[in-house]
C-alpha positions as CSV (number, residue, x, y, z in Angstrom):
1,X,28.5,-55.8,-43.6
2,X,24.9,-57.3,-43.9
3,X,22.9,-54.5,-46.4
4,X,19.6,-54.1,-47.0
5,X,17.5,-52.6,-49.6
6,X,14.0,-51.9,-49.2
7,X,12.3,-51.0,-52.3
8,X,8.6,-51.1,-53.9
9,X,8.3,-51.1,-57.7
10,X,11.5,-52.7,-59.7
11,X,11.2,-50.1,-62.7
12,X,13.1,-47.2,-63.8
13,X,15.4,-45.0,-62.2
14,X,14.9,-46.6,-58.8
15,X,15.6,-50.0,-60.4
16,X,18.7,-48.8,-61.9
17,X,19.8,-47.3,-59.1
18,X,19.5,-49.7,-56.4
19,X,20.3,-52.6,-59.2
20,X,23.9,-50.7,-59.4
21,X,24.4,-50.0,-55.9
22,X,23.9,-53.6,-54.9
23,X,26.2,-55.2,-57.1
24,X,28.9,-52.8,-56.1
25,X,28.5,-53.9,-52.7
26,X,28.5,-57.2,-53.6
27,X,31.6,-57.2,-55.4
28,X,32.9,-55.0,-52.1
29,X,32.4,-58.4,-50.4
30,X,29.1,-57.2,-48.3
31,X,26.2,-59.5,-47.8
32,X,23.5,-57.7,-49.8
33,X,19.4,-58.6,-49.7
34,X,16.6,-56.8,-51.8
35,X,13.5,-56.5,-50.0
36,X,11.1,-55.6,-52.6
37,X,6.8,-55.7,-53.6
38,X,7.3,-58.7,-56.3
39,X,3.7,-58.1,-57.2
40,X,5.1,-54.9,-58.7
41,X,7.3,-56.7,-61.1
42,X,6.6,-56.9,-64.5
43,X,9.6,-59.5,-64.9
44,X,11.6,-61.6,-62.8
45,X,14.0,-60.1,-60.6
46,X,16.9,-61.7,-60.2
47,X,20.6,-60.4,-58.9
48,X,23.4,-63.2,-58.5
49,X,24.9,-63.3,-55.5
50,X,22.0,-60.7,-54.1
51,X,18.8,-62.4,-51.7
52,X,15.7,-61.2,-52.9
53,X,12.9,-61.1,-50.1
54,X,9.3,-60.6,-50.8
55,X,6.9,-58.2,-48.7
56,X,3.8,-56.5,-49.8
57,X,2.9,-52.8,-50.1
58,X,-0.3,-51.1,-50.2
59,X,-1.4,-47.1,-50.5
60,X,-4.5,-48.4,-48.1
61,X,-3.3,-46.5,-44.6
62,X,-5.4,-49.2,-42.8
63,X,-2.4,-51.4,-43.7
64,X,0.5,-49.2,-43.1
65,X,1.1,-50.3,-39.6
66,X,0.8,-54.3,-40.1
67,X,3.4,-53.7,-43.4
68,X,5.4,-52.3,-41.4
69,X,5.4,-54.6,-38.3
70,X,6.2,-57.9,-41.1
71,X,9.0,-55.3,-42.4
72,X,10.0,-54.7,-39.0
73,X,10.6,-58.7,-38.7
74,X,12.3,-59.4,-41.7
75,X,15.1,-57.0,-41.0
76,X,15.5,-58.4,-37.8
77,X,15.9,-61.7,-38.7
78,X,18.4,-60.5,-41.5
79,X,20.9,-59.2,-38.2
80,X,21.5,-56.4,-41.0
81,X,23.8,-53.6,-39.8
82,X,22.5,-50.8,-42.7
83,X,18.9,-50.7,-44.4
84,X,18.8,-48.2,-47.2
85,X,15.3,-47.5,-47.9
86,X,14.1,-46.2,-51.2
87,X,11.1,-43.3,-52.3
88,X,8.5,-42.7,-49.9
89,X,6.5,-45.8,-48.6
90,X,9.2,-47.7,-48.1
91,X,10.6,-44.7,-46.4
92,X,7.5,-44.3,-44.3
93,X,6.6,-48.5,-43.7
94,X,10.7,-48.7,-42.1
95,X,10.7,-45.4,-40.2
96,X,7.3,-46.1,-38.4
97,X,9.3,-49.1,-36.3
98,X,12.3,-49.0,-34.3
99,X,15.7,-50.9,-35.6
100,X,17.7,-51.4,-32.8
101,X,21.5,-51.8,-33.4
102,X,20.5,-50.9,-37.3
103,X,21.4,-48.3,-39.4
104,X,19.1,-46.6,-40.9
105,X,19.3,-44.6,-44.5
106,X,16.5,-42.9,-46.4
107,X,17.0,-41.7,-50.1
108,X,13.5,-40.4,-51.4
109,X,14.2,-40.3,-54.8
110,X,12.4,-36.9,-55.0
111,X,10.9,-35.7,-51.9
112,X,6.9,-36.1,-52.1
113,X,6.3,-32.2,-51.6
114,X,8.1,-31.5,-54.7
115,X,4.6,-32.5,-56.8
116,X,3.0,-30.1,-59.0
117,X,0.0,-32.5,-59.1
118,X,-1.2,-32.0,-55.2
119,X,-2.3,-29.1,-53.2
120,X,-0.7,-27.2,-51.1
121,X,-2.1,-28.2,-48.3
122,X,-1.3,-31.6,-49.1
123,X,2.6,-30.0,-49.7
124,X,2.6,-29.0,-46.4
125,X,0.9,-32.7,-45.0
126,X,4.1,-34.5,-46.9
127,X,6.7,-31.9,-45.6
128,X,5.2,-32.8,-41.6
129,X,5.1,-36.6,-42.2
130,X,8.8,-36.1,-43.3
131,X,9.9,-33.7,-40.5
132,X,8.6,-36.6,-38.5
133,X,9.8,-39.3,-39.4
134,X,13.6,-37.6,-40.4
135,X,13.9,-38.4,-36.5
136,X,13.7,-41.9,-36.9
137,X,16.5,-42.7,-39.1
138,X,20.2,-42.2,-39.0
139,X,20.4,-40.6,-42.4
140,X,18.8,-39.0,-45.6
141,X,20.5,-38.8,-48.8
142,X,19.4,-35.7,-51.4
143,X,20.6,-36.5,-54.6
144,X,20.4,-32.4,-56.1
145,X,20.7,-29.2,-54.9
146,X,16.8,-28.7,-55.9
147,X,16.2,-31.4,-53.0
148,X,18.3,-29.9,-50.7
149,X,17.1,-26.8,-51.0
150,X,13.1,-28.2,-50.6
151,X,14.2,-30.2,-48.1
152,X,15.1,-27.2,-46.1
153,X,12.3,-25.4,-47.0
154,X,9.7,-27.8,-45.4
155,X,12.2,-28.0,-42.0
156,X,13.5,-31.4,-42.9
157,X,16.5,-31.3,-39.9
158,X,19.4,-30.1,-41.8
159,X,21.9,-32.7,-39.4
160,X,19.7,-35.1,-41.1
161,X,20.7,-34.8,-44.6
162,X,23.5,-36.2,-46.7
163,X,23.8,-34.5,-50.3
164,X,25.8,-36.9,-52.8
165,X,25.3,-36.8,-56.3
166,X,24.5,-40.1,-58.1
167,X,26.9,-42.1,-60.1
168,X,26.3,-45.1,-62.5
169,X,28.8,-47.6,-63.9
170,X,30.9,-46.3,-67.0
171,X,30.7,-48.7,-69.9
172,X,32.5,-48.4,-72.9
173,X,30.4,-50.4,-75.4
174,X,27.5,-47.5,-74.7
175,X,29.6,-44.8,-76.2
176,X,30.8,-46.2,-79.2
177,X,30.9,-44.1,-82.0
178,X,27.3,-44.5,-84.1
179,X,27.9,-45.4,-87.8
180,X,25.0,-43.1,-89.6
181,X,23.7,-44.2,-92.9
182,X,23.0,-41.9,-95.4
183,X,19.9,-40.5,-93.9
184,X,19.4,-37.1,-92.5
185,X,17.3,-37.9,-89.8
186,X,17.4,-37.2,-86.3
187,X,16.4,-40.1,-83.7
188,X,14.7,-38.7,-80.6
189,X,14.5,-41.2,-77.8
190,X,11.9,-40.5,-74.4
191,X,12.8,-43.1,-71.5
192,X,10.6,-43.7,-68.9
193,X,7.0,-43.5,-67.8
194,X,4.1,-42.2,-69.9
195,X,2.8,-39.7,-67.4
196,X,2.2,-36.5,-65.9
197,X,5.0,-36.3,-63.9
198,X,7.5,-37.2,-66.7
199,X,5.9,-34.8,-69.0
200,X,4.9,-37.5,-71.6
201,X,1.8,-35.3,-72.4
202,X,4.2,-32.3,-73.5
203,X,6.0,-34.7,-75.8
204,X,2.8,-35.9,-77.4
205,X,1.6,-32.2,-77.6
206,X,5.3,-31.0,-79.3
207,X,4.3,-34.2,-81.9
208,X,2.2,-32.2,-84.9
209,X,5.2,-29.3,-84.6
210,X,7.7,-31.5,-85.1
211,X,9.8,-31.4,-88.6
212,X,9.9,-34.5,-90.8
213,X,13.3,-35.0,-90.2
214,X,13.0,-36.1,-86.6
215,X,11.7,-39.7,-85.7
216,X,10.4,-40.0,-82.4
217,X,10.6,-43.3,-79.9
218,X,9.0,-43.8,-76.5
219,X,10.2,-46.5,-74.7
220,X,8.4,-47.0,-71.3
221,X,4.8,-47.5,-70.7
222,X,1.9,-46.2,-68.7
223,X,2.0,-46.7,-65.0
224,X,-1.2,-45.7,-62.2
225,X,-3.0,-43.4,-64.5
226,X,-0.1,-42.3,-67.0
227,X,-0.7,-42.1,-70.6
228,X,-1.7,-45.4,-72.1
229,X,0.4,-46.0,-75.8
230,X,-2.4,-48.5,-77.0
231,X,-4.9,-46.0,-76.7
232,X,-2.6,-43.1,-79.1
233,X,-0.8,-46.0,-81.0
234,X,-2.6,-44.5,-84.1
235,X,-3.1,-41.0,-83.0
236,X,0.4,-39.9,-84.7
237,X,2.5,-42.7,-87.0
238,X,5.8,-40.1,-86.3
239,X,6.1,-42.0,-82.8
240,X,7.3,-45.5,-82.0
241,X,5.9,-47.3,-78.9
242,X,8.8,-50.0,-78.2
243,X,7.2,-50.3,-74.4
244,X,9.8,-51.6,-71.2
245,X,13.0,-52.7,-72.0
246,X,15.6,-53.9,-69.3
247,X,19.0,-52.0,-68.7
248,X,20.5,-53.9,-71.0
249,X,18.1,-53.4,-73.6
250,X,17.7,-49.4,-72.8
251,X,22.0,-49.2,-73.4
252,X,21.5,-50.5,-76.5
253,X,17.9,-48.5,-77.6
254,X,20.0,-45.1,-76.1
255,X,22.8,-45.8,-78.4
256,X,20.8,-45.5,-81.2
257,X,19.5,-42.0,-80.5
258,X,20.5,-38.7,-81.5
259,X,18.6,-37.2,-78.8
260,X,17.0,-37.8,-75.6
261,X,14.3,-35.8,-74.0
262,X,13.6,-35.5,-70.4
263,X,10.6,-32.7,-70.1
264,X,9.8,-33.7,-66.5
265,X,7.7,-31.6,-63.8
266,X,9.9,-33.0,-60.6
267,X,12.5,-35.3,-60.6
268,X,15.4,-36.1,-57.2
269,X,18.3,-36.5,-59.9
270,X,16.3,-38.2,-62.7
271,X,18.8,-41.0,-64.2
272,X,17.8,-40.9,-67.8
273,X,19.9,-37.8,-68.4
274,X,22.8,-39.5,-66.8
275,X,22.6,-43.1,-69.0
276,X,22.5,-40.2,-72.0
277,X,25.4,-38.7,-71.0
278,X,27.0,-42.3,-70.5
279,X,26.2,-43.0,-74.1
280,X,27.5,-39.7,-75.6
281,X,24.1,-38.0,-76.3
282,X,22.7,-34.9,-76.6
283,X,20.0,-34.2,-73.7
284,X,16.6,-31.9,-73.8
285,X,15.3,-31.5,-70.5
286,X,12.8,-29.5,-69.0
287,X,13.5,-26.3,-66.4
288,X,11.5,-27.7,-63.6
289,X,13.7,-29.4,-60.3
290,X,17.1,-30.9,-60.4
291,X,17.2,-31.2,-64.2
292,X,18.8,-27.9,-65.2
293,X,21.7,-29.1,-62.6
294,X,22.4,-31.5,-65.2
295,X,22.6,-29.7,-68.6
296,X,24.9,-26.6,-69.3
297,X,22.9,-25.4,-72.3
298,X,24.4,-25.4,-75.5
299,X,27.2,-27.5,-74.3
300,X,26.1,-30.8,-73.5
301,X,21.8,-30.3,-74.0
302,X,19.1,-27.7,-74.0
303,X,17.0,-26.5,-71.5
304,X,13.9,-25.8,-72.4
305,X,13.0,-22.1,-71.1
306,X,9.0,-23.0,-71.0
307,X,7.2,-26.5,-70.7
308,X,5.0,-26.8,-73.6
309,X,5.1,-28.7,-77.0
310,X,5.5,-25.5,-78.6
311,X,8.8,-24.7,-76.7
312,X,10.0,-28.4,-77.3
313,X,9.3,-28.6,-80.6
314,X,11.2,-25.7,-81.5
315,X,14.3,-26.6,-79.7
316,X,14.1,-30.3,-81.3
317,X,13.6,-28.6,-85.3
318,X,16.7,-26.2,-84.6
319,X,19.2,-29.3,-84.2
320,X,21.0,-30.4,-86.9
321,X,23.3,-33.8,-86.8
322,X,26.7,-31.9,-86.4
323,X,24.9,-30.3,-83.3
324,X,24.2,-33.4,-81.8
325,X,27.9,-35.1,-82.4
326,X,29.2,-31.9,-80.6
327,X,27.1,-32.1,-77.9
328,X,27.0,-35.5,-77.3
329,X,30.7,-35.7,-77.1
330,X,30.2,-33.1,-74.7
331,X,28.2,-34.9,-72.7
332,X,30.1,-38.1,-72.3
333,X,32.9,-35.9,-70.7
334,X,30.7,-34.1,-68.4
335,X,29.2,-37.9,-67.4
336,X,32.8,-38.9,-66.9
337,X,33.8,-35.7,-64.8
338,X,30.6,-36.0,-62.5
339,X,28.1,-39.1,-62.5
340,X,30.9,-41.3,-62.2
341,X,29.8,-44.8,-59.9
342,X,33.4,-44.2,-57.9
343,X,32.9,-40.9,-55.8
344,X,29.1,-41.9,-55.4
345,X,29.9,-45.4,-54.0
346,X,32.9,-44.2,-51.8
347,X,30.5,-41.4,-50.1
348,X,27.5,-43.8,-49.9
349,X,29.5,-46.5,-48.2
350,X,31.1,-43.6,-45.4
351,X,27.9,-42.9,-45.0
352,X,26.6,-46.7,-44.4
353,X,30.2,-46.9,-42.0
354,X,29.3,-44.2,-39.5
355,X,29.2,-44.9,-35.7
């Protein structure tokens, strides 16, 4: 089978994600190519035995049509039988263009309606571009019950959607047991953007509550308008700024927490939690979205009943180490039982095989 991937930015969840999902398939023995913005790369991008094709994005809607004309092109000269487009514009750029004899699969990786930073007016201007363009694809994946349940909300056709919860890779090395030292202190990690929408600022707000007991690292950086660290590098000396670090490098930054907080606004199925759970740690998320559908509170994380620093804070000073062991170990079996790659992969690929 001849796959494609269309994709934007190569960062976070999205990158881990599609990274995971293509190697899978190419050990399956499928022929797999990653169409992808490489101006939004802050590295290389490289995947052996995975083509990586080159197109340009742009927000300008002046240059929606032509995008997706060139996209239109490239897929056809790729004879791929299953394009699996990822988040929103590349979403929109393949659906605007007929595929025939393709396959067609859309995972949105949070629908665009689910934004607590728009109107609702503009709510209702995502949930009709969606109900339009649903029609034009074979396939759309929700990866939580909180999409699912927006999806039918703004009239997304229900014969449309696919729900399948994501799975990563298991790897042992991750959950190793920690040696501690003699210190006390508990390591807090926060993965991911610095921005609104990952709840960045509530982290930075919890920062003066916190105990001196807790150390606090952000590892991510500021991306369209998020929360630069150079400019609050010296604001507060109980945070670390370690920037972007690759999957390899955020396994082995995760395995050194005790903790890792995820106080985001919206999410689809945010991965952060899941790499946690992979590595045996204790989670902190927020209420908002699909998060809660990932924590059982007080057995493998907290849910935090209010976003605020306040509320964060509080929750963070109440754990103690033997807190964390339980939970975490918790959490590695809930990863195992649930967010396994298996189950995801053999549901995805059904869904890639249908007539």
């Amino acid at each position: 089978m001849k796959i494609v991937h269309v994709v934007e930015t190569w960062t976070g969840g999205i990158a881990t994600y599609v990274q995971t999902l293509a190697i899978k398939q190419r050990d399956l023995g499928h022929h797999v190519t990653l169409l992808c913005d490489l101006g939004k790369l802050e590295d290389g991008l490289h995947i052996e035995g995975v083509d990586i094709v080159h197109y340009r994005s742009s927000r300008n809607p002046a240059r929606f049509w032509s995008i997706s004309r060139r996209l239109q092109r490239c897929i056809a000269s790729l004879y791929a039988n299953v394009v699996h487009c990822h988040s929103s514009f590349p979403g929109m750029y393949v659906r605007m263009r007929n595929h025939a004899g393709v396959r067609i699969i859309y995972t949105p990786h949070a629908w665009s309606f689910l934004k607590t930073d728009v109107t609702t007016p503009a709510k209702w201007g995502y949930g009709l571009v969606e109900r339009m363009l649903a029609r034009r694809c074979d396939q759309i994946l929700c990866m939580s019950f909180d999409e699912l349940r927006a999806a039918r909300r703004y009239r997304i056709p229900a014969e449309k959607i696919e729900f399948i919860y994501t799975g990563i890779a298991s790897d042992e090395y991750v959950y190793a047991p920690k040696q501690r030292g003699e210190t006390n202190s508990i390591k807090v990690g926060y993965f991911g953007r610095l921005d609104y929408q990952k709840g960045f600022d509530v982290v930075l707000e919890a920062l003066p509550l916190l105990d001196a007991s807790l150390e606090l690292h952000a590892y991510g950086a500021a991306v369209r308008g998020g929360i630069d660290a150079n400019n609050n590098a010296s604001d507060d000396t109980r945070i670390t700024y370690h920037g972007w670090l690759n999957a390899a490098g955020i396994r082995r930054a995760m395995q050194e927490m005790d903790v890792v907080v995820v106080p985001s606004r919206w999410e689809g199925l945010a991965l952060v939690p899941i790499e946690a759970m992979r590595a045996g740690k204790v989670i902190v998320v927020s209420g908002e979205s699909s998060l809660p559908e990932q924590v059982i509170h007080g057995y493998n994380g907290v849910i935090l009943r209010e976003l605020s620093g306040h509320c964060l804070a509080d929750n963070l000073n109440r754990l103690t180490l033997d807190e964390c062991r339980r939970m975490g170990t918790n959490a590695r079996h809930v990863f195992e039982s649930t967010f396994q790659i298996d189950r995801f992969l053999n549901t995805l690929m059904s869904c890639y095989e249908r007539p």
